[in-house]
C-alpha positions in Angstrom: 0.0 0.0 0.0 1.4 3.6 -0.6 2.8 5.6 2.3 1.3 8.8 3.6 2.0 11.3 0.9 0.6 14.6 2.8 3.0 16.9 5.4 1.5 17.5 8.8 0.7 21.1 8.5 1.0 21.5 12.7 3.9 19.6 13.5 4.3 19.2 17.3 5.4 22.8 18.5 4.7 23.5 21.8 1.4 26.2 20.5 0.4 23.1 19.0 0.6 20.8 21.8 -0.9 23.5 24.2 -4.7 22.9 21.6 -3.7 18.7 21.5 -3.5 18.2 25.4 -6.4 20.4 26.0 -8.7 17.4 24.3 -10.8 15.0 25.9 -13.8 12.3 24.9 -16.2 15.0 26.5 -14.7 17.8 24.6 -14.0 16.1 21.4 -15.6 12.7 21.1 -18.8 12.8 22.7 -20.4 11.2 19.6 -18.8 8.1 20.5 -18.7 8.1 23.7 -22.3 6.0 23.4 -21.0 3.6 21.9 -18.7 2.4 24.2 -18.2 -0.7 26.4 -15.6 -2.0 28.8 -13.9 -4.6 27.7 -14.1 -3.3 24.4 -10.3 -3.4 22.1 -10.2 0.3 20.4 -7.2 1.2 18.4 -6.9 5.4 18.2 -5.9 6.7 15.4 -3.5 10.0 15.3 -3.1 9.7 19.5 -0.8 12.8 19.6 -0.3 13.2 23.0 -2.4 10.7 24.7 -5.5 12.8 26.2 -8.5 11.4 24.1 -6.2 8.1 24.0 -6.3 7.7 28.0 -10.1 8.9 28.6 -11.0 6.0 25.8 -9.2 3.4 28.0 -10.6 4.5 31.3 -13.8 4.0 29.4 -13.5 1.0 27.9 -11.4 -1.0 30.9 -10.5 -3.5 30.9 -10.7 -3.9 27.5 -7.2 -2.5 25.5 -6.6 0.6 23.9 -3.6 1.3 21.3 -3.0 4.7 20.1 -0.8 5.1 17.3 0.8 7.9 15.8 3.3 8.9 12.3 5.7 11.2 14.4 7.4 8.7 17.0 8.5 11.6 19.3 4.9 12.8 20.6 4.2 9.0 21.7 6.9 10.0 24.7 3.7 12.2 25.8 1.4 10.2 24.7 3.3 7.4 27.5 3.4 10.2 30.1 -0.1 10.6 29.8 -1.0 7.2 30.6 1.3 6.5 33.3 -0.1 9.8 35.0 -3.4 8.5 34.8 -2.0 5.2 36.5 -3.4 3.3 33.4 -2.1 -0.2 32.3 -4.5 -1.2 29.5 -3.1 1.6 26.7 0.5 1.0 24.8 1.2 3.0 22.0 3.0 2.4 18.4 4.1 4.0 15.5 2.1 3.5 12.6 0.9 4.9 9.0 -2.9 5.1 8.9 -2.6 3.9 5.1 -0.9 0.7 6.1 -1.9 -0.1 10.0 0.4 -3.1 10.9 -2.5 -4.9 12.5 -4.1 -8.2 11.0 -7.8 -7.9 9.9 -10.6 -7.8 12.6 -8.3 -6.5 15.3 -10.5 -3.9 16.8 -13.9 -3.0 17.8 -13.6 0.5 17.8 -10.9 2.8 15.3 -11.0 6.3 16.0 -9.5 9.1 14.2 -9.6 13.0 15.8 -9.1 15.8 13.0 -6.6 13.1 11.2 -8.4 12.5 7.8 -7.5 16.4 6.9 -4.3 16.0 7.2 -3.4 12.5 5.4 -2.7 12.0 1.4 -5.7 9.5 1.0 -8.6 9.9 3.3 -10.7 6.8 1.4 -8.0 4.7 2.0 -6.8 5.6 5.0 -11.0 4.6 6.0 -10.5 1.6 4.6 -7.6 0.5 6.5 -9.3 1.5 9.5 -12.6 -0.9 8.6 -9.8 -3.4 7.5 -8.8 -3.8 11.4 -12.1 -3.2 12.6 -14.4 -6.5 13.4 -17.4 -6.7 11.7 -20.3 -5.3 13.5 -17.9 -2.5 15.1 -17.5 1.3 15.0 -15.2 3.3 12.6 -15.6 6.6 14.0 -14.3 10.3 12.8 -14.2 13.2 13.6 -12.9 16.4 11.4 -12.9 19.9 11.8 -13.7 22.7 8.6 -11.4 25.5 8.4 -13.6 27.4 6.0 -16.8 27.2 8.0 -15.1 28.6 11.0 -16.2 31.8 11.8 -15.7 34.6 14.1 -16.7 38.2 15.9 -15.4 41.1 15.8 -14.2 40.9 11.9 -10.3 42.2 13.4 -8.3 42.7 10.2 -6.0 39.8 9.4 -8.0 36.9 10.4 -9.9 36.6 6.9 -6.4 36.5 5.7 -5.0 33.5 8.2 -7.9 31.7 7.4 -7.5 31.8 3.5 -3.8 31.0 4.0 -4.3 28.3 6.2 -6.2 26.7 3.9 -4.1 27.5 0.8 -0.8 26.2 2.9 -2.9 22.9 4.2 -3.7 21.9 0.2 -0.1 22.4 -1.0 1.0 20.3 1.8 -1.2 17.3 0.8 -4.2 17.8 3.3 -7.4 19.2 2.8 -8.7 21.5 5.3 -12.3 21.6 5.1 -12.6 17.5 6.0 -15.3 17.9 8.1 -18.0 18.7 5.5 -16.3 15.8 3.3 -16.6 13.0 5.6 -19.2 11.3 4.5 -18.2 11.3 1.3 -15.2 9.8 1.9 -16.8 7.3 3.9 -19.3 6.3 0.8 -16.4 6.1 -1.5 -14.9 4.0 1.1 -17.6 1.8 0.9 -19.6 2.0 4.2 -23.1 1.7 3.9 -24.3 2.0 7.4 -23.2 6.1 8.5 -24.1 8.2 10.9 -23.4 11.6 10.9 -23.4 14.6 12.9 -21.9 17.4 13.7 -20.6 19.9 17.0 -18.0 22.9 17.4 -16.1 24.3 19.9 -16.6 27.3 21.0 -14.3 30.3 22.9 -16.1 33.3 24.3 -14.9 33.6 27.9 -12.2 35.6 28.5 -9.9 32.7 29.4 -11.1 30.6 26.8 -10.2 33.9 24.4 -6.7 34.1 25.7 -6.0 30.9 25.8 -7.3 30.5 22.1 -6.1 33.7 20.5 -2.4 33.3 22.3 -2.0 29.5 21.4 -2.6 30.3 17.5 -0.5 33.9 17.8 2.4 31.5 18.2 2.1 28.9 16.0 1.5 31.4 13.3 4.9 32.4 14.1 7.1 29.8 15.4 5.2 26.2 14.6 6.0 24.1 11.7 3.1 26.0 10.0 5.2 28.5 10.2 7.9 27.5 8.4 5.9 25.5 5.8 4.0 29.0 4.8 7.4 31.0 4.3 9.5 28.2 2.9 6.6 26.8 0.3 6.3 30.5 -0.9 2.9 31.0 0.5 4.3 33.7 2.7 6.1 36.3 4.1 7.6 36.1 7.9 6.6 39.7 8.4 3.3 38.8 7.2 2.8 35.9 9.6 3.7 38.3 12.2 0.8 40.9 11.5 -1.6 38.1 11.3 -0.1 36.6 14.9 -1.0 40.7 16.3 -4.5 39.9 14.6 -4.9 36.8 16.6 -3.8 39.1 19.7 -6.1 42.1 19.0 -8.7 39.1 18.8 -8.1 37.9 22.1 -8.1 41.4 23.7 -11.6 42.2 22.6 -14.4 41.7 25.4 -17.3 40.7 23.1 -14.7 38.0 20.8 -16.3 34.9 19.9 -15.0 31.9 17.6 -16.3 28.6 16.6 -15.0 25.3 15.3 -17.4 23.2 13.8 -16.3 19.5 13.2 -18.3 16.7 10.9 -18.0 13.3 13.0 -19.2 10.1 11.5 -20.1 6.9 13.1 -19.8 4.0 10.3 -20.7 0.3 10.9 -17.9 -2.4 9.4 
């Protein structure tokens, strides 16, 4: 099977780790969380550091949980995380979602958070996850849309991070509006039984503001984003640094609001 042909647009800077550790089932996978047994084997999909990863287990206990990752140095979280949590029914592995090294029927539950945006074939990366997954069980995913995102006040600069966001996603391999896509990817995948919904995030507080606004100032700046806007010509380093002030001015307004929708399907193997 091929290899992964996209570039994780992210990468695993700190500003992006800051967003990753903040998730949880209840914040970002309460669509599955029904389906959901203990004893139950669930192999996760795009783990980054561990947080969804460890709530699954504690869920599904005693039943296993393997969370598997392309980039072999945020599984060293992804470990902490679990051995905080004192659990001992998670291990974690490399692994390309286009070729899982797991025989056929492994699993009853595969989940993948905001992965299928970022990987060079979302239809076969779905198939490989219904290859492992027993017949009867739950392929589940969950994708966020970068064009239906939307925002108040209209600060200056943010039209323009969202438009090269996007632009710097595609070039990279990825597409950025997934969530709207996924259930066409899942039909071309060939599932027949889907279920799909849909949720956001949303930051109005003025914590959630800061915390929101100051996490994507920085990786605007100093992520691997970053680098892959100026070095793929998309950008200009002053640029990124007027859009990062945008992000600021953003945060610093006492009536800000931003959402993030997601599409999630539940599909049937």
């Amino acid at each position: 099977m091929p290899k992964e042909t996209a570039v994780y647009t992210h990468g695993h800077h700190e500003s992006v780790l800051r967003s990753h550790t903040w998730r949880t089932a209840a914040n970002s996978a309460a669509y599955l969380v029904g389906e959901l047994r203990p004893g139950m084997d669930v192999l996760d999909v795009g783990c980054g550091p561990g947080t969804i990863t460890a709530d699954l287990a504690a869920l599904v206990a005693p039943g296993r949980v393997t969370g598997v990752d392309a980039a072999a140095d945020v599984l060293d979280l992804a470990r902490g995380t679990a051995a905080e949590r004192g659990l001992d029914n998670v291990e974690f592995a490399v692994a390309d979602v286009h070729a899982l090294d797991f025989p056929d029927d492994s699993f009853d539950v595969v989940h993948a958070h905001q992965v299928l945006q970022h990987v060079g074939d979302p239809v076969l990366a779905l198939r490989e996850m219904r290859r492992v997954c027993r017949p009867g069980g739950v392929v589940a995913a969950r994708d966020s849309d970068y064009a239906a995102m939307s925002w108040f006040p209209e600060v200056p600069g943010l039209g323009e991070w969202q438009e090269l966001y996007r632009r710097v996603a595609r070039a990279n391999g990825g597409e950025p509006d997934a969530g709207r896509r996924l259930v066409s990817w899942a039909r071309a995948a060939g599932f027949a039984d889907i279920r799909a919904s849909a949720a956001a995030w949303c930051f109005a507080t003025e914590d959630e503001r800061a915390w929101w606004s100051g996490l994507w100032a920085d990786r605007t700046t100093a992520s691997g984003y970053a680098r892959l806007a100026v070095d793929g010509g998309h950008t200009r380093e002053e640029t990124l640094a007027t859009l990062a002030e945008a992000w600021r001015e953003w945060g610093r307004r006492d009536d800000a609001w931003f959402m993030v929708p997601h599409g999630e399907v539940l599909l049937r193997a």
